[in-house]
GUMI-929815 format. One record per residue: x, y, z of N, C-alpha, C, O, CB in turn. Coordinates in steps of 0.001 Angstrom, whole numbers, padded with zeros to 6 digits, always signed. Each point is the difference from the previous one (the first is absolute). Glycine has a CB too. Layout:
# GUMI-929815
XYZXYZXYZXYZXYZ;...
***
This chain:
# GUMI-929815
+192431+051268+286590-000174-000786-001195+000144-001477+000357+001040-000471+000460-000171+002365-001904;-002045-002636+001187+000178-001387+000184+000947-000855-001518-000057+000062-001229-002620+000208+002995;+003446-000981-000771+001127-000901-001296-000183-001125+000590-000174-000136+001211+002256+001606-002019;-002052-002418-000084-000275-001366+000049+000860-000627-000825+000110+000229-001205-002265+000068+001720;+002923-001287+000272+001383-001094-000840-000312-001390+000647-000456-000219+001122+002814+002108-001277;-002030-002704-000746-000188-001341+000012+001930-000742+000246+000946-000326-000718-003840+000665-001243;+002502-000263+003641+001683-000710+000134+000412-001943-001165-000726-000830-000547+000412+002244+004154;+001446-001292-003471+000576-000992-000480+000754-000597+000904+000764+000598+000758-000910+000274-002659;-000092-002524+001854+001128-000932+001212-000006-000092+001273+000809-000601+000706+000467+001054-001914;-002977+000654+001781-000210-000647+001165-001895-000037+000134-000880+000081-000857+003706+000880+002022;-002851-001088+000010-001480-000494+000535-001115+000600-000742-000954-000473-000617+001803+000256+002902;-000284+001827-001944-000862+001141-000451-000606-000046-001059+000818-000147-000908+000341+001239+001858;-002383-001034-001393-000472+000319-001457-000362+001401-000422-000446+000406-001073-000375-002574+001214;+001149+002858+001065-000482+001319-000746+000169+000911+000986-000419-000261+001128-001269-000597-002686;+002413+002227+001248+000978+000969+001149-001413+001693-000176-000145+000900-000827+004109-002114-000012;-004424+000951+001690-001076+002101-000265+000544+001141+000669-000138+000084+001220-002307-000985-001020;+003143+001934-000946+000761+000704+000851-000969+001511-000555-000370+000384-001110+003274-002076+001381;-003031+002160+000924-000646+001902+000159+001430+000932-000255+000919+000081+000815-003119-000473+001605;+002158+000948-003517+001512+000861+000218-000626+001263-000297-000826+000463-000787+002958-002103-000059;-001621+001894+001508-000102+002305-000319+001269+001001+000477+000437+000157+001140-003277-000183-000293;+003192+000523-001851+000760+000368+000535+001848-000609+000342+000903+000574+000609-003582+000147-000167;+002656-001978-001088+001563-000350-000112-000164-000922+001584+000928-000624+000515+000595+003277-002146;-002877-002542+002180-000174-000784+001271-000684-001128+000072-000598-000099-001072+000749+001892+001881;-000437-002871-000003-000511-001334-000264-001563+000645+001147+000080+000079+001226+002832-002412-001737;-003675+002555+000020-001435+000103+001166-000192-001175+000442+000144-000168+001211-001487+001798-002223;+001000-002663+000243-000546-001027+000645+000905-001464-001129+000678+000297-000984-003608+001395+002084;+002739-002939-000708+000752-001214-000799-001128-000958+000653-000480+000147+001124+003552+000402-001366;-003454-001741-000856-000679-001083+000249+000573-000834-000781+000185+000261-001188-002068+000634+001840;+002256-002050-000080+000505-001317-001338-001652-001362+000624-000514-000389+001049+004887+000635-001103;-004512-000414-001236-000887-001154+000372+000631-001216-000348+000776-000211-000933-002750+001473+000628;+001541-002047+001178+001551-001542+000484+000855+000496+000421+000312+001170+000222-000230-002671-001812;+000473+000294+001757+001197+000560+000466+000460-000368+001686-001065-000176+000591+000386+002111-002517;+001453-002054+002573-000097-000020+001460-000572+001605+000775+000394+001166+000023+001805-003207-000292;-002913+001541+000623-001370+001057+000420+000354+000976+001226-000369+001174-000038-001468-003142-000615;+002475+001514+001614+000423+000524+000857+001534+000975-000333+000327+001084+000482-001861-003135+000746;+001973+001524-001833+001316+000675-000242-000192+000985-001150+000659+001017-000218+000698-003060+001021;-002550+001471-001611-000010+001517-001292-000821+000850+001124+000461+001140-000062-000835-002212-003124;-000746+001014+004290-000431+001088+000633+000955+000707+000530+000203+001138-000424-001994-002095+000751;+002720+000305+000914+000912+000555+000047+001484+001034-001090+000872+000674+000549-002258-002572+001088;+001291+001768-002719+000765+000532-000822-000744+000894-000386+000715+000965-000271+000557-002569-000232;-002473+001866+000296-001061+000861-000403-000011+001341+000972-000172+001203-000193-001217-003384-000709;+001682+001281+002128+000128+001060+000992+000812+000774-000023-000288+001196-000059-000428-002258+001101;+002397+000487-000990+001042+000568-000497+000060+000972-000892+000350+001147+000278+000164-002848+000243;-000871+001287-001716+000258+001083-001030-001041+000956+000045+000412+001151+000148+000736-002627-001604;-002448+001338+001367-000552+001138+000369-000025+000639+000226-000436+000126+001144+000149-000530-001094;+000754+001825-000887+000523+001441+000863+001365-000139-000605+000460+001089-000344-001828-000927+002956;+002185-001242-002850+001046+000192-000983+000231+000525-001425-000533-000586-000942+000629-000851+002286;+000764+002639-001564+000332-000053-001230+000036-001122-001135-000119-001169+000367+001020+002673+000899;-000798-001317-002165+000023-001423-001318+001569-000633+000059+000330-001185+000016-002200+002557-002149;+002870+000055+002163+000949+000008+000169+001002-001064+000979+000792-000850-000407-001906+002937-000412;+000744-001676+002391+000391-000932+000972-000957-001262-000275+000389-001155+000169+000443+003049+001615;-002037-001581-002196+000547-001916+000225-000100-000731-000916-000429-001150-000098-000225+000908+001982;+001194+001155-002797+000895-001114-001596+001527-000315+001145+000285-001146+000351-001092+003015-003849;+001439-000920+003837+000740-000428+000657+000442-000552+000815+001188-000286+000148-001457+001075-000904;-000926-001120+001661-000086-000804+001447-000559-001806-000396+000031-000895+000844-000928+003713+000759;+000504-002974-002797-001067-001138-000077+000855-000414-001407-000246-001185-000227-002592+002090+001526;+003586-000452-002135+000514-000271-001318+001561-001469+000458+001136+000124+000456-002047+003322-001717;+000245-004416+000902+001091-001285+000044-000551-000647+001099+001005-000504+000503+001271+001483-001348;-003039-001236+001415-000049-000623+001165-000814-001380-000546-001191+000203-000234+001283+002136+001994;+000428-003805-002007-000086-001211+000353-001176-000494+000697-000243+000454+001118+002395-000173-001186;-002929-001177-000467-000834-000720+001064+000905-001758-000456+000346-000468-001085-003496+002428+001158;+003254-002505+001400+000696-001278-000560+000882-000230-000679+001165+000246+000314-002560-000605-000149;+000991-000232-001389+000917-000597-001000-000472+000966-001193+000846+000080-000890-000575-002820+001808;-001341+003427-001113-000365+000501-000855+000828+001772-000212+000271+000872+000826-002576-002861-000367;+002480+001906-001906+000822+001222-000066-000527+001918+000161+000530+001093-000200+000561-003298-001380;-002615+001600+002126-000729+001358+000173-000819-000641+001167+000005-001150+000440-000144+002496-003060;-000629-000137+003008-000830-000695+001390-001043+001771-000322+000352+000969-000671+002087-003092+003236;-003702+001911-001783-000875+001384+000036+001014+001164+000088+000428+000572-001003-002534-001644+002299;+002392+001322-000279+001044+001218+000382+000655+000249-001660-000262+000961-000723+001079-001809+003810;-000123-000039-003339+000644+000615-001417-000662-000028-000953+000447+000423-001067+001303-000935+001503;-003195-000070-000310-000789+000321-001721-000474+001656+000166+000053+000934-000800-001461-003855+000240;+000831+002811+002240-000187+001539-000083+000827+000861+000026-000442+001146-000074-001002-001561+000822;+003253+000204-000613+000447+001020-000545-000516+000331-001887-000675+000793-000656+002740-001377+002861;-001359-000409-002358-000597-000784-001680-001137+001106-000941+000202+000659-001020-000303-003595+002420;-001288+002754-000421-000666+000725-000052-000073+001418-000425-000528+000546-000969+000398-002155+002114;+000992+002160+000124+000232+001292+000151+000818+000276-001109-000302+001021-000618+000033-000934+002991;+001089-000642-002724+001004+000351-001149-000972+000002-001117-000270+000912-000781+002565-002018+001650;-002724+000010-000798-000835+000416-001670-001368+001229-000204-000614+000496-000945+001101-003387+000576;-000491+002992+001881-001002+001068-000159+000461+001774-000394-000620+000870-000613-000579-002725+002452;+002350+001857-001268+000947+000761-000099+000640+000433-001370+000164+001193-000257-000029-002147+002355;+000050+000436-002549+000474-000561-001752-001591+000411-001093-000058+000403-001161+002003-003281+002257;-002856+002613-000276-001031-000243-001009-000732+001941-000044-000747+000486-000849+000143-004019+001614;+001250+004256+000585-000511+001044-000437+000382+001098-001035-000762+000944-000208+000233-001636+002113;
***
């Protein structure tokens, strides 16, 4: 099932996540620092929703009180909630 969320407070304008199954298939954010959302894409991929609300939930960019990593926990939570 494709889900689509619109992060808040960073680069990203827009998070595309493949879920089936309580699992992440695939993740695309468009913007964003490009290299590091591929790399995170990589990461979770094949992750439960579960671990990586837990692995990615609070994590800081800078000064700012959220950063990618925690909108896509963010994400995951509200996707979670919404079923």
């Amino acid at each position: 099932m494709e889900y689509i969320y619109r992060p808040e407070g960073v680069c990203s304008t827009e998070m595309i996540f493949d879920i089936e199954d309580n699992e992440i298939k695939s993740f695309k954010a468009i913007n964003g620092c490009n290299g590091n959302l591929k790399g995170i894409s990589s990461l979770i991929t094949g992750m439960s929703i579960d671990d990586v609300i837990a692995k990615l939930n609070g994590i800081k960019c800078g000064f700012r009180d959220t950063s990618c990593p925690d909108q896509i926990a963010k994400a995951l939570e509200q996707y979670k909630s919404s079923k």
